[in-house]
C-alpha positions as CSV (number, residue, x, y, z in Angstrom):
1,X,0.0,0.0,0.0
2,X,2.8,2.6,0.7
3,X,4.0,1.9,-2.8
4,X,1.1,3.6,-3.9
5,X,0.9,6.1,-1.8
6,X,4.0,7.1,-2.4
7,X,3.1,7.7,-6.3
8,X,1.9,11.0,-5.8
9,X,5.0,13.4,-3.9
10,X,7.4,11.7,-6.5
11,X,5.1,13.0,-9.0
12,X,4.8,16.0,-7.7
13,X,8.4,16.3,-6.7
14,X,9.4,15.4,-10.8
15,X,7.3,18.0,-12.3
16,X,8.5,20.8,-9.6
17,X,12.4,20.1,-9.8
18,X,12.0,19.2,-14.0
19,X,9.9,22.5,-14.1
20,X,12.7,24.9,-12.3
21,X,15.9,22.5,-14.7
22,X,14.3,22.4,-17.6
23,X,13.0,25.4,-18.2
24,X,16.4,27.1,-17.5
25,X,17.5,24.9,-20.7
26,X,19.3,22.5,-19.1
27,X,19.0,18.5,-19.7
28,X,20.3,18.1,-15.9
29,X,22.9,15.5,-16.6
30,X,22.3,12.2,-15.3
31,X,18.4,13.4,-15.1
32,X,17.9,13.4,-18.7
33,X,15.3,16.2,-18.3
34,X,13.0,15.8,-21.8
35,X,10.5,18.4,-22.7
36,X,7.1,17.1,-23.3
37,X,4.6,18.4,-26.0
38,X,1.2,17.9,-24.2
39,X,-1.9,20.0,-26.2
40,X,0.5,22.9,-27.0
41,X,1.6,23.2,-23.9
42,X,5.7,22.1,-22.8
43,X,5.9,19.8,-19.8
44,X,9.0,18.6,-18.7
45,X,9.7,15.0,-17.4
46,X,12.4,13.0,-16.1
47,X,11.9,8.9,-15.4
48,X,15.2,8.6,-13.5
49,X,14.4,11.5,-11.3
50,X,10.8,10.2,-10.6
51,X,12.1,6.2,-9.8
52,X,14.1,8.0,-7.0
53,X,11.3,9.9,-5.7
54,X,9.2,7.1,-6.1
55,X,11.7,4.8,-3.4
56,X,12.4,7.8,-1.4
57,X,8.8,8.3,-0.5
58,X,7.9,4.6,-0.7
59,X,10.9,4.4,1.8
60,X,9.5,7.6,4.3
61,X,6.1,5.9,3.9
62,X,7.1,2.5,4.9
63,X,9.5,3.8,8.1
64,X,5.5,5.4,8.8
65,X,3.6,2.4,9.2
């Protein structure tokens, strides 16, 4: 259950730290920051930064219960 949970703050915490990096112009290195075309509209997105945030709150969540 506290995998799921934890779903939403690495979301959250993806979009926020992709938003500030990649719209500076950067690719953040080992982040590999890609800009996302969604309905005209640029959304960045990072999977390697969002697997992290995914265990880190899975991790905090867990220590919880």
């Amino acid at each position: 259950m506290a995998l799921f949970k934890a779903v939403m703050p690495a979301t959250l915490l993806t979009w926020i730290v992709c938003l500030f990096i990649g719209s500076a112009g950067s690719g953040g290195g080992f982040l590999h920051i890609q800009p996302l075309l969604l309905a005209d509209h640029r959304i960045f997105w990072s999977w390697p930064l969002f697997l992290a945030g995914t265990l880190l709150s899975w991790f905090i969540y867990t220590m919880l219960e």
